[in-house]
Backbone as CSV, one residue per row, in Angstrom:
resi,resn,N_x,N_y,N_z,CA_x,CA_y,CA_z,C_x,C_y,C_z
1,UNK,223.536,51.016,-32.848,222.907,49.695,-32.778,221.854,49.681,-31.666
2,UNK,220.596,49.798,-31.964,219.401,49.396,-31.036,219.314,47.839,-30.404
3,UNK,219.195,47.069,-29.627,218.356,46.059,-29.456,217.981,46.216,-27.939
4,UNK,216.713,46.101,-28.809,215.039,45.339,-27.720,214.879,44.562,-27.260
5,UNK,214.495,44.383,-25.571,214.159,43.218,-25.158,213.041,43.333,-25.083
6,UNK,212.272,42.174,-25.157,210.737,42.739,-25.400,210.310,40.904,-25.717
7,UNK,208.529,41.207,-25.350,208.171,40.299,-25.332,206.634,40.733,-25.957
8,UNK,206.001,39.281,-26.804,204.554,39.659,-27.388,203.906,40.193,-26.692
9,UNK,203.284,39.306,-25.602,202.477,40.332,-24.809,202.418,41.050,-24.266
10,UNK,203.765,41.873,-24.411,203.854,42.708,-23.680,203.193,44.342,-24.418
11,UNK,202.302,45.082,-23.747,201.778,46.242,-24.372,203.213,47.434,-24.487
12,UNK,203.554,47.090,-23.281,204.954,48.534,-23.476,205.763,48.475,-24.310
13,UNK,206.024,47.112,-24.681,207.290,46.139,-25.881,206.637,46.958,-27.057
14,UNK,205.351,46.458,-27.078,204.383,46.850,-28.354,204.584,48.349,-28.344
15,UNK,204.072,49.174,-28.049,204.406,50.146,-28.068,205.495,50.910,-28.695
16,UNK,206.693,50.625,-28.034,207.933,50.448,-28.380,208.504,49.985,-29.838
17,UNK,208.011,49.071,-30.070,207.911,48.358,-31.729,207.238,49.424,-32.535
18,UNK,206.055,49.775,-31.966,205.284,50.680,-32.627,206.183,51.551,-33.185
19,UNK,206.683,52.627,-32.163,207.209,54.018,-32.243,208.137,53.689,-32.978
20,UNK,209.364,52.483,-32.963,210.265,52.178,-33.713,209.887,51.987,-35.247
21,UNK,208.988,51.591,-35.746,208.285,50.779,-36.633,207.928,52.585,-37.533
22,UNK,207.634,53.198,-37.098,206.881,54.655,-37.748,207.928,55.595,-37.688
23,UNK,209.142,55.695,-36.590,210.288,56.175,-37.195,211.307,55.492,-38.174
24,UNK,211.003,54.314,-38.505,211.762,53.546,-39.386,213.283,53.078,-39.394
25,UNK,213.310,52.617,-37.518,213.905,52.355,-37.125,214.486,50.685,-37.247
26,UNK,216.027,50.546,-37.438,216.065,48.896,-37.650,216.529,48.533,-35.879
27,UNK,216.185,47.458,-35.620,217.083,47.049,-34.293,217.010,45.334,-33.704
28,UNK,217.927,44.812,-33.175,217.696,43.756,-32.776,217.255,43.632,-31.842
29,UNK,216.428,42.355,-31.768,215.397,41.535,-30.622,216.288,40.739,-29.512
30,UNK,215.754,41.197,-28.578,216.161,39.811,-27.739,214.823,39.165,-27.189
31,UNK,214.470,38.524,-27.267,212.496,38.117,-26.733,212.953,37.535,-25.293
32,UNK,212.175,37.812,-24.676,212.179,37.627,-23.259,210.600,36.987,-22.756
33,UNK,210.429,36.149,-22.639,209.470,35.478,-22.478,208.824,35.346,-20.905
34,UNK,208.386,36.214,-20.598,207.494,36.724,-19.493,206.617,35.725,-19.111
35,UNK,206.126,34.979,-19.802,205.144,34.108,-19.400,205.871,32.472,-18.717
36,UNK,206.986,32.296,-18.618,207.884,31.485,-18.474,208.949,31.663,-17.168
37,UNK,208.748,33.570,-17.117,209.532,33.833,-16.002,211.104,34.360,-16.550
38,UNK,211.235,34.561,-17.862,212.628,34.913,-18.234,212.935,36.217,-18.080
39,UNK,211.997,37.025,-17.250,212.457,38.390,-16.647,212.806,38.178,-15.365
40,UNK,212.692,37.137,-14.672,213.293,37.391,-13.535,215.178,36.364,-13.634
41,UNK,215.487,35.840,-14.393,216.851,35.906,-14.657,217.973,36.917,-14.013
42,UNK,219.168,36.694,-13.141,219.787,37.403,-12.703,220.075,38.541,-13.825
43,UNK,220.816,37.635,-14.898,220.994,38.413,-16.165,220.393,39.700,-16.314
44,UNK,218.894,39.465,-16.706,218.299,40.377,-16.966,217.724,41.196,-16.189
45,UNK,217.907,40.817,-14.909,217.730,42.178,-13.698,218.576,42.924,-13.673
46,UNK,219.897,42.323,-13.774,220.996,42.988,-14.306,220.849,44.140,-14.847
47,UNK,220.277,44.499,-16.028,219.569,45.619,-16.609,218.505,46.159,-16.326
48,UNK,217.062,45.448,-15.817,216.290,45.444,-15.680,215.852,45.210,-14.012
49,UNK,216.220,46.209,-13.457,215.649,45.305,-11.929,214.157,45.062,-11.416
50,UNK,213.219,45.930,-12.791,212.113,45.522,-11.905,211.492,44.561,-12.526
51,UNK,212.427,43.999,-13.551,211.925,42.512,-14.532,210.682,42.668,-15.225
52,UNK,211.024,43.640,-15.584,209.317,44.106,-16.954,210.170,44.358,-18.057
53,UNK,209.570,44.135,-18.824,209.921,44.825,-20.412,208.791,45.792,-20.717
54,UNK,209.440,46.091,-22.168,210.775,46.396,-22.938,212.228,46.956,-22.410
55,UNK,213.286,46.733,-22.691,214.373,47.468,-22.547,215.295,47.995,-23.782
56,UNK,215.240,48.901,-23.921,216.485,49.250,-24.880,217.610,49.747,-24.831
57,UNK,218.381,48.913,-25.491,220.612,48.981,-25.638,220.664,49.752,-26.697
58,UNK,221.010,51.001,-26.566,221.517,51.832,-27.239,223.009,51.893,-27.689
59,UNK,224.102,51.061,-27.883,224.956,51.045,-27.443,225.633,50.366,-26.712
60,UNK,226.198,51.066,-25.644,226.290,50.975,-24.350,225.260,51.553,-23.751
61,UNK,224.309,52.270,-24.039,223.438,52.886,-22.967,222.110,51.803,-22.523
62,UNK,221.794,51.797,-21.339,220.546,50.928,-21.266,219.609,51.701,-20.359
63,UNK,218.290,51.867,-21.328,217.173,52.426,-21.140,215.885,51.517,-21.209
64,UNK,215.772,51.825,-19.676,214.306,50.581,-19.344,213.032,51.994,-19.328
65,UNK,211.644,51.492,-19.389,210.802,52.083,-19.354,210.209,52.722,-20.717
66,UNK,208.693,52.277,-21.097,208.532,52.279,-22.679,208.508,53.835,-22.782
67,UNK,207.731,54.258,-22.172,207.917,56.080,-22.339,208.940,56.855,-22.649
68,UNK,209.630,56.835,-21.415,210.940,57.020,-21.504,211.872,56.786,-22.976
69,UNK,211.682,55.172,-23.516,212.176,55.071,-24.304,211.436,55.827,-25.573
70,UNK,210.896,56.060,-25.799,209.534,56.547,-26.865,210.501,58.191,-27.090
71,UNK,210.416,58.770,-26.188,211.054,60.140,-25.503,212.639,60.419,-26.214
72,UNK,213.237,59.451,-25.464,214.708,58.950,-25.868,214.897,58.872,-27.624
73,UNK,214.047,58.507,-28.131,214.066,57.812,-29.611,213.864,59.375,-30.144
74,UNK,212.628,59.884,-30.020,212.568,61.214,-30.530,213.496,62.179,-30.326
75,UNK,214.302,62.128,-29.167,215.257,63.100,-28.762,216.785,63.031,-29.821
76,UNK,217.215,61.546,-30.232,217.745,61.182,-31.232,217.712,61.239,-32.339
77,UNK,216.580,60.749,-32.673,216.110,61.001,-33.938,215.067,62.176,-34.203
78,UNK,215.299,63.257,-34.034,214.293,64.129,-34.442,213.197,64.278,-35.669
79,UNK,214.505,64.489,-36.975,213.357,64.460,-38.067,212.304,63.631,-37.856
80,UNK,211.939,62.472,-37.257,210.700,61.531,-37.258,210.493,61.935,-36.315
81,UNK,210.410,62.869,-35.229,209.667,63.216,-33.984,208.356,62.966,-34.108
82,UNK,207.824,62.427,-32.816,206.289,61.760,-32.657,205.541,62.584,-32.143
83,UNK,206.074,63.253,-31.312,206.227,64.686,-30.656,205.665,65.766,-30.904
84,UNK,204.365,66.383,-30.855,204.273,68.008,-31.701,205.187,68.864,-31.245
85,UNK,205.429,69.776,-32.059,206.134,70.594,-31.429,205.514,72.007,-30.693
86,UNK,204.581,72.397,-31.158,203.582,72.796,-30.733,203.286,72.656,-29.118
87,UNK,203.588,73.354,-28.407,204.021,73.751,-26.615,202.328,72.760,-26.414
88,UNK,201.464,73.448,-26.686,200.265,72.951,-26.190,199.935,71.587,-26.600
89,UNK,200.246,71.354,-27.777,199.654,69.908,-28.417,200.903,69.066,-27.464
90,UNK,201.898,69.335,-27.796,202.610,68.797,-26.635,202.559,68.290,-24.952
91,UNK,202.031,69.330,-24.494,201.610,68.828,-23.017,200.226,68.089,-23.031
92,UNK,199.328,68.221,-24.304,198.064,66.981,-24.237,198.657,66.188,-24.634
93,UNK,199.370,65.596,-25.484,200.407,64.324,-25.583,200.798,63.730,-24.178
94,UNK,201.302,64.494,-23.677,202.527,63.959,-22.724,200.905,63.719,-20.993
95,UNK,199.846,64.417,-21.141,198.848,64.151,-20.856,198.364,62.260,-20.559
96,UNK,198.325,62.053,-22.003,197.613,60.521,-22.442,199.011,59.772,-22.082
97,UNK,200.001,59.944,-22.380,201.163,59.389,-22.066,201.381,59.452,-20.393
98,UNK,200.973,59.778,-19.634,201.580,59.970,-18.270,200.153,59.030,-17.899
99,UNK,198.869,59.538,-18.204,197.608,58.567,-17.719,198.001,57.173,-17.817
100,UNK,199.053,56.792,-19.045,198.966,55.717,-19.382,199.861,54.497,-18.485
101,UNK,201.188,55.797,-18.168,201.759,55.359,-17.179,201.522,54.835,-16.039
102,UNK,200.393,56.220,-15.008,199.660,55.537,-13.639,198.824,55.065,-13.692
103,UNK,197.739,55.219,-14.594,196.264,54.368,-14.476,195.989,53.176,-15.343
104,UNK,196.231,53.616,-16.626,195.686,52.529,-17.495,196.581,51.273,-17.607
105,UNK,198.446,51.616,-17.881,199.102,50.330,-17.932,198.596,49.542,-16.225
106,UNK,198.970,50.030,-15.527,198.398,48.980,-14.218,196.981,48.199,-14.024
107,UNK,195.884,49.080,-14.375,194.808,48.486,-15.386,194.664,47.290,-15.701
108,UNK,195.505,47.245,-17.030,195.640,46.618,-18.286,196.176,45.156,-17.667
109,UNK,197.160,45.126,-16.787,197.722,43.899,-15.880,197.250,43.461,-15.462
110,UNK,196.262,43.866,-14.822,195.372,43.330,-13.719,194.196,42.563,-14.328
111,UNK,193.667,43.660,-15.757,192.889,42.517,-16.351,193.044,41.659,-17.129
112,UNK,194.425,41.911,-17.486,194.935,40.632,-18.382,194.927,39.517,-17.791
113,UNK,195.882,39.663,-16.420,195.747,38.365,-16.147,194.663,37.856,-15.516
114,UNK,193.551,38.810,-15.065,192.275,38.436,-14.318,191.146,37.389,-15.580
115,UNK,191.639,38.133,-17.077,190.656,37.696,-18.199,191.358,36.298,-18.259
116,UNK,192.542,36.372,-18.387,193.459,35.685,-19.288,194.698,34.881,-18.608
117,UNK,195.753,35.353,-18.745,196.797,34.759,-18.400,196.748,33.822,-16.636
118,UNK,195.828,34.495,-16.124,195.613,32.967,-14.660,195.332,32.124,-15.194
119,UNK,194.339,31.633,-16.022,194.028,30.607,-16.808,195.458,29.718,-17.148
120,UNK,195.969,30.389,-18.102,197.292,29.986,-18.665,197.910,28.893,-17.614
121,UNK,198.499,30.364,-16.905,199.507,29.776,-15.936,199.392,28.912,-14.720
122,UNK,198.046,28.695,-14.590,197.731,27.416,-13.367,197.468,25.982,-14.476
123,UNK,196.840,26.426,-15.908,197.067,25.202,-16.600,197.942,24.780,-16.491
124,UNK,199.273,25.454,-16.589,200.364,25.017,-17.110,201.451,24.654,-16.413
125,UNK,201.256,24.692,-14.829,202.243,24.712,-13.710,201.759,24.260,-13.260
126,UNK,202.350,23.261,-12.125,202.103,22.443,-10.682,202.019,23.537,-9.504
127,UNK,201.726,23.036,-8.684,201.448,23.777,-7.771,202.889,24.500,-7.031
128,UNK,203.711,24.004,-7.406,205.162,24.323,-6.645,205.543,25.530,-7.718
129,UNK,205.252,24.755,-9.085,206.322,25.998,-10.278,205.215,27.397,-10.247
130,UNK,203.606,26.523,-9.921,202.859,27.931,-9.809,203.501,29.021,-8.526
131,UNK,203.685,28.406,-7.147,204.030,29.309,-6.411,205.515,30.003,-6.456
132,UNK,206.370,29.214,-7.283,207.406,29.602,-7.320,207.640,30.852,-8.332
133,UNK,206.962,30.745,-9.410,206.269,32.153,-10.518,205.922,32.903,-9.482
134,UNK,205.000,32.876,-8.948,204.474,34.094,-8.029,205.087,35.231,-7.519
135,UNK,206.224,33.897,-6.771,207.060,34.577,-5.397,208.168,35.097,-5.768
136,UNK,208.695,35.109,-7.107,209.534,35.428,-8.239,209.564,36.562,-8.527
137,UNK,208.084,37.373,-8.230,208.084,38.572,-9.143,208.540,39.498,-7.718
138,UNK,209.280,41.046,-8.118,209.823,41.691,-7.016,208.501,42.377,-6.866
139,UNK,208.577,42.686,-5.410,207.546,43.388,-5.040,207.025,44.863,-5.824
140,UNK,208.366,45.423,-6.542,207.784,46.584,-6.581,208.245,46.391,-8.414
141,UNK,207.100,46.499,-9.455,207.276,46.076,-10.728,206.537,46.819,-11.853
142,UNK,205.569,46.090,-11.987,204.127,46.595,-12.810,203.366,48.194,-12.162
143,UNK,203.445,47.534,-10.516,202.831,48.396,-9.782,203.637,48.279,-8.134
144,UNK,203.601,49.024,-7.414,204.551,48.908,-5.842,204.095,48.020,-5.071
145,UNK,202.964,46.750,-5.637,202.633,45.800,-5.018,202.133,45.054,-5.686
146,UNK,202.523,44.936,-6.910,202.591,43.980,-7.896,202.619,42.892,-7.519
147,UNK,203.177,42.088,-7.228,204.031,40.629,-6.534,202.230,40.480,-5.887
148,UNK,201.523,41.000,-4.511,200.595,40.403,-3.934,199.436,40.593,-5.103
149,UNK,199.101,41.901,-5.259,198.111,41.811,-6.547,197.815,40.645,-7.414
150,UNK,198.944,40.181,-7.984,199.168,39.361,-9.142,198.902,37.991,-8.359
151,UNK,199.158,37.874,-7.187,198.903,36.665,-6.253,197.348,36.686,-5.760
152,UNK,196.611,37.707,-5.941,195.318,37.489,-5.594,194.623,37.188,-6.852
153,UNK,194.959,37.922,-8.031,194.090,37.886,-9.315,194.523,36.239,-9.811
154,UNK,195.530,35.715,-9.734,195.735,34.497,-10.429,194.548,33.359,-9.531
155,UNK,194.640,33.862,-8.157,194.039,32.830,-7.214,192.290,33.260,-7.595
156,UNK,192.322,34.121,-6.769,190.519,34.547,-7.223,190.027,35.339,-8.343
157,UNK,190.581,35.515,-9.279,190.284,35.987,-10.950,189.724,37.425,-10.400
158,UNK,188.134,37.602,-11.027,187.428,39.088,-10.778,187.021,39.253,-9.401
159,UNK,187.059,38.427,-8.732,187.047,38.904,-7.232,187.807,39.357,-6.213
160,UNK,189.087,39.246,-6.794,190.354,39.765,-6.102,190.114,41.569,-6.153
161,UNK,190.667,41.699,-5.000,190.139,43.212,-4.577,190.714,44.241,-5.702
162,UNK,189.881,44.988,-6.100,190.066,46.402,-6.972,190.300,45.668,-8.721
163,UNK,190.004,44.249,-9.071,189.897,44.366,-10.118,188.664,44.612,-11.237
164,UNK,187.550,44.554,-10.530,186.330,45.267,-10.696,186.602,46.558,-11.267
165,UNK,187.047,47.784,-10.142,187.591,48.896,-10.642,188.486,49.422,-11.684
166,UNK,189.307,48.739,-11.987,190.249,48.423,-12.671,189.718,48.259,-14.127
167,UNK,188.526,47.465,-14.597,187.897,47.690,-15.844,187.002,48.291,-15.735
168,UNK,186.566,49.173,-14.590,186.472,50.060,-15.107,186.364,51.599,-15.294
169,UNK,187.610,51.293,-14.726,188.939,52.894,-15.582,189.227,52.231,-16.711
170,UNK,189.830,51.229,-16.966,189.878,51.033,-18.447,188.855,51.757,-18.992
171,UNK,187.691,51.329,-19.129,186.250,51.816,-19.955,186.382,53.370,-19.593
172,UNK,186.500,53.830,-18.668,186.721,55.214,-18.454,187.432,55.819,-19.609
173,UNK,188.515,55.216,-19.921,190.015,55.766,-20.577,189.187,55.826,-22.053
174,UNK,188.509,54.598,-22.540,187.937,54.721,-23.806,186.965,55.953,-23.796
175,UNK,186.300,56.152,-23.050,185.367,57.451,-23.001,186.049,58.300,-23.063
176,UNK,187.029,58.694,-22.619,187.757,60.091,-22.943,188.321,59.562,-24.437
177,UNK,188.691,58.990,-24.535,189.249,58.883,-26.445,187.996,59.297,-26.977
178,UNK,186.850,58.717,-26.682,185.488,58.644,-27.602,185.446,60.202,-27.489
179,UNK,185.848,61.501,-26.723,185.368,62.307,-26.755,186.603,63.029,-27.233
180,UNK,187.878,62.949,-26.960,188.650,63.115,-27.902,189.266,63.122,-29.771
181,UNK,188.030,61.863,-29.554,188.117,62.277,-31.259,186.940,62.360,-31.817
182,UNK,185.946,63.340,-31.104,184.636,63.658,-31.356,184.895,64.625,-32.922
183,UNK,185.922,65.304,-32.701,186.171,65.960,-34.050,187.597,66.159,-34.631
184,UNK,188.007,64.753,-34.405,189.338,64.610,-35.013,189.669,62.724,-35.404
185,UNK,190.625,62.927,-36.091,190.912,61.195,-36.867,191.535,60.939,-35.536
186,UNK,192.696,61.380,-34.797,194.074,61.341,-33.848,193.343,61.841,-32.513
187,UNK,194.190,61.336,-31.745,194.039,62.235,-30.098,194.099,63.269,-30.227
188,UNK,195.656,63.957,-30.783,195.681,65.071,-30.217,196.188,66.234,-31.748
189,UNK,195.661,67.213,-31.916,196.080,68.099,-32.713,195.446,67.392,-34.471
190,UNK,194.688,66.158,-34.361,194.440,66.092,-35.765,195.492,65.442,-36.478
191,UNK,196.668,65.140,-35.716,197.678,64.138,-36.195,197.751,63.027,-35.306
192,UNK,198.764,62.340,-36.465,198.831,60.878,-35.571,200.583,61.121,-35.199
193,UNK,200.210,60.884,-33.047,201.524,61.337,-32.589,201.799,59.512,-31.821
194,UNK,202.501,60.239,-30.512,203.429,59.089,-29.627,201.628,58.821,-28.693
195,UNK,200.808,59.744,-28.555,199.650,59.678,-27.812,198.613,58.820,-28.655
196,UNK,198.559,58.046,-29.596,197.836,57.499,-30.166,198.806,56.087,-30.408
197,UNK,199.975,56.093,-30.173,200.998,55.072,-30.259,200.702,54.552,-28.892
198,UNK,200.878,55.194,-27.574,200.870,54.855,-26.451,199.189,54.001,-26.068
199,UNK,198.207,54.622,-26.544,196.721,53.905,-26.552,196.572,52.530,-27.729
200,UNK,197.282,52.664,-28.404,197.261,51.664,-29.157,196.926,50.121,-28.556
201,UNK,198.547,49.580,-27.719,198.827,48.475,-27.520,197.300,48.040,-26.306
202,UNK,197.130,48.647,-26.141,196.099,48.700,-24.680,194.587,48.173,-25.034
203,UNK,194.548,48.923,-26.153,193.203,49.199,-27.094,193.170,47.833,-27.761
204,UNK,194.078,47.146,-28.386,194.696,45.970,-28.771,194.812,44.793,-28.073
205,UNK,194.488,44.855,-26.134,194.686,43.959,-25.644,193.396,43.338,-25.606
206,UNK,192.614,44.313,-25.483,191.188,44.350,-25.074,190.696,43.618,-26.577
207,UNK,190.634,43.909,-27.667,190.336,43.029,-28.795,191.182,41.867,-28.861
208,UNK,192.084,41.402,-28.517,192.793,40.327,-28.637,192.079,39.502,-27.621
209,UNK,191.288,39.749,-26.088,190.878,39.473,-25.313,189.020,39.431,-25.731
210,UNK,188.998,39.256,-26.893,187.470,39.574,-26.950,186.755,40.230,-26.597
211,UNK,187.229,41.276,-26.095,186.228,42.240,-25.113,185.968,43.440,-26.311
212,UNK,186.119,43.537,-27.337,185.569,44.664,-28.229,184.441,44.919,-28.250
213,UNK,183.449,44.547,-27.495,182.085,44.783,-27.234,182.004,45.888,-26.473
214,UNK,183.383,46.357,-25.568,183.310,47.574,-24.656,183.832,49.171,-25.919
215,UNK,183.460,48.956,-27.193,183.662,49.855,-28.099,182.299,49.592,-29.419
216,UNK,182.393,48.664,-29.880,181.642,48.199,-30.908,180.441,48.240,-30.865
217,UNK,179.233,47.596,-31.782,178.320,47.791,-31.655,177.582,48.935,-31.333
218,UNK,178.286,50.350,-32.082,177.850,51.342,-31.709,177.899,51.827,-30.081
219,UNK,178.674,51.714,-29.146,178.879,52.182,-28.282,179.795,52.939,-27.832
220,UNK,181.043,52.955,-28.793,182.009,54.248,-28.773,182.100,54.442,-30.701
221,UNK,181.374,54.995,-31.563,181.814,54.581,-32.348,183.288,55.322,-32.869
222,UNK,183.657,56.676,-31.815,184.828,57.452,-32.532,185.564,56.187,-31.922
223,UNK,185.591,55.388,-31.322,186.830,54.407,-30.940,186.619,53.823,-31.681
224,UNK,185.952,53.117,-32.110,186.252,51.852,-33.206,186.376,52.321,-34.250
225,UNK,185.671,53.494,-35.053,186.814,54.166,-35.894,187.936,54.247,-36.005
226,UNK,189.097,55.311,-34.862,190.030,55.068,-34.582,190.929,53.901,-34.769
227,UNK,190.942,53.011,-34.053,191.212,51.616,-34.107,191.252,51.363,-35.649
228,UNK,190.221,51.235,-36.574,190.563,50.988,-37.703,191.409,51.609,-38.561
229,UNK,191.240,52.648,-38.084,192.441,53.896,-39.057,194.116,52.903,-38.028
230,UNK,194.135,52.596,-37.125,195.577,52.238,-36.432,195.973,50.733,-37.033
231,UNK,194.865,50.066,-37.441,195.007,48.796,-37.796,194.867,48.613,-39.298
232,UNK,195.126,49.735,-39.864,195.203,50.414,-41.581,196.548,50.722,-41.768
233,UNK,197.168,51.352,-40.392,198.522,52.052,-40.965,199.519,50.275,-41.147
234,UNK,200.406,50.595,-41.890,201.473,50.070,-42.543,202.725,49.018,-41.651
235,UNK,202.793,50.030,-40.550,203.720,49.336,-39.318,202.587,48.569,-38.799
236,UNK,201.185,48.781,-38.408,200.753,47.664,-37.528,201.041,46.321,-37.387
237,UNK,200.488,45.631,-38.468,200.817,44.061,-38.557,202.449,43.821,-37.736
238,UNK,203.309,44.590,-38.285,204.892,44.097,-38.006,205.019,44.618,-37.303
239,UNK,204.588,45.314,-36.434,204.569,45.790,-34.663,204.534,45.384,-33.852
240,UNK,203.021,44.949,-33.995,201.928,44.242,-33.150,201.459,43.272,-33.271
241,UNK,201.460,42.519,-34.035,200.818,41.205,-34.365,201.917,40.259,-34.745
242,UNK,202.885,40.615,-35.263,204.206,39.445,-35.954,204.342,38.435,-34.729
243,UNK,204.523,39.656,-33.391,205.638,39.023,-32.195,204.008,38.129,-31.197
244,UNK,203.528,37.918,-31.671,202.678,37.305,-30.418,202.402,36.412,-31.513
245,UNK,203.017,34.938,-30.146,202.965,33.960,-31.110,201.793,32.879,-30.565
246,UNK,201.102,32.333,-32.004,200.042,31.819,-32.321,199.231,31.116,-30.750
247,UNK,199.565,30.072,-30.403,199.452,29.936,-28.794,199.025,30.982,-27.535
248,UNK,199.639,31.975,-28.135,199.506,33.142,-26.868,198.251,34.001,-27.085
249,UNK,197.975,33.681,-28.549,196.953,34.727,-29.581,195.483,33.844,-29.271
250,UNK,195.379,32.464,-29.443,194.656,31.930,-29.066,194.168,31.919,-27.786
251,UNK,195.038,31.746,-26.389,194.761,31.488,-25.365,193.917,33.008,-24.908
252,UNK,194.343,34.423,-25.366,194.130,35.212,-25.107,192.774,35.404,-25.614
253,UNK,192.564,34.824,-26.819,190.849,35.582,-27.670,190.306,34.207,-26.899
254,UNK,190.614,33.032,-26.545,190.085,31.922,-25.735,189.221,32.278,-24.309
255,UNK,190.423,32.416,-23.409,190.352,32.903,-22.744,189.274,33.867,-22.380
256,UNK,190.027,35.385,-23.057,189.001,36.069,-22.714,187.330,36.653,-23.368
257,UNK,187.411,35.334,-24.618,185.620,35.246,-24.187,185.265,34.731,-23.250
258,UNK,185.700,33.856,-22.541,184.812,33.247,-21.425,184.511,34.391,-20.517
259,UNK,186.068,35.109,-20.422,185.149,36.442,-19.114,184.409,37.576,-19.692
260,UNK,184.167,37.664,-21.445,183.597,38.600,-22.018,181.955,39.177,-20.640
261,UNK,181.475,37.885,-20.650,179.963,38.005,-19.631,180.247,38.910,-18.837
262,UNK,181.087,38.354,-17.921,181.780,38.862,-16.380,181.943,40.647,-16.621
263,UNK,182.842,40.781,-17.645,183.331,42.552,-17.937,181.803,43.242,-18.636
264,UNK,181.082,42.431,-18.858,179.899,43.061,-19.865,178.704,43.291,-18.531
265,UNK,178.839,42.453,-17.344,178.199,42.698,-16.622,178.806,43.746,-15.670
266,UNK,180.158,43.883,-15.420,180.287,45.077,-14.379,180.269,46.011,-15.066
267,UNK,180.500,46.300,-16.423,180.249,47.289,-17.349,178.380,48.095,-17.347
268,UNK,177.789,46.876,-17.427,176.320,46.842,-17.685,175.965,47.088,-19.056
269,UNK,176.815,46.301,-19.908,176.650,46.399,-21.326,175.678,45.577,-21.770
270,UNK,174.866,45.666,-22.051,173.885,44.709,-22.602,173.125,44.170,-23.621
């Protein structure tokens, strides 16, 4: 018996759904609603101490961390391995998968909520429930200073220190895909593995956020290729799109046109 805790916006959840979704895996949900603060619940630190999702109950076993879990799933279930087996195609896998870990998921946080979710959450809170969200999150989470980060980007959006940088290594990360699949459909080996699962949700935030201008219009076109071949396969929709609900989908493509300008100018997209 699998069940997931996991939440829409969450890219690692997604992920996770993903890999589950293409091994043809069944499992139950528990939704944990991040935007509300239902990761920091004793409960669910309980399992979870650094109050991020996804988590997965194997059982009795509980395995936090989407990689990890991605890893875990293949190690179980082999016949559907995501995995090449192939020594070399293997360590460029585990390559895009480890980038994704230190650079890009921390990234991805920073501009989410820099595009997007500050918006949200000062709409939607007083000044007490806003600081009390804040001071909620443990210091060491997303990133080993998560908690102040997340306290500068909600307060000063793109001016909070290093989120400038931050998109752009994102844009970085797409340039290496763009050259990665200079002569291939997939990242790595010409198939579709856990390294094209792991870029997915990320690649996905950024169009959900309006920012597909940092691919489109002929400016990466092996990425927006890509992308369409990922948003063709069969699991997408019920992956990635089921669990993010309508409100969150809006605020996000809302949202982040308004900072489309802002990322198009530190980009110098024009």
């Amino acid at each position: 018996m699998f069940t997931l805790y996991h939440h829409g916006s969450s890219v690692c959840a997604a992920k996770v759904r993903f890999a589950m979704a293409e091994k043809g895996l069944e499992w139950d949900g528990v939704y944990i609603d991040i935007l509300k603060g239902d990761q920091f619940t004793p409960e669910y630190r309980k399992i979870n101490p650094k109050s991020v999702v996804p988590t997965l109950v194997h059982d009795d076993l509980v395995i936090p961390e989407s990689t990890v879990i991605c890893e875990y799933l293949d190690h179980i279930e082999p016949d559907t391995s995501l995995h090449p087996t192939d020594p070399w195609e293997h360590a460029q896998v585990r390559y895009w998968t480890k980038s994704v870990d230190e650079e890009l998921h921390p990234a991805c946080g920073a501009i989410t909520f820099a595009c997007s979710h500050r918006h949200t959450i000062i709409g939607n809170m007083s000044k007490e429930e806003l600081e009390e969200f804040l001071s909620s999150t443990p210091d060491q989470s997303v990133t080993v200073d998560w908690r102040a980060m997340k306290m500068m980007i909600v307060r000063q959006g793109f001016d909070a220190p290093g989120v400038k940088d931050k998109i752009k290594l994102n844009d970085t990360y797409l340039h290496k895909m763009e050259a990665a699949l200079q002569d291939s459909d997939w990242l790595v080996g010409n198939r579709f593995t856990i390294a094209d699962i792991a870029l997915t949700p990320y690649v996905k935030r950024l169009a959900m956020m309006s920012l597909n201008g940092m691919w489109e219009n002929g400016r990466l076109p092996n990425v927006d290729q890509w992308f369409g071949r990922i948003m063709g396969r069969p699991t997408f929709e019920s992956a990635l799109l089921k669990w993010v609900p309508e409100e969150l989908t809006n605020q996000l493509r809302d949202n982040g046109a308004k900072s489309w300008p802002e990322v198009a100018e530190i980009l110098e997209i024009g």
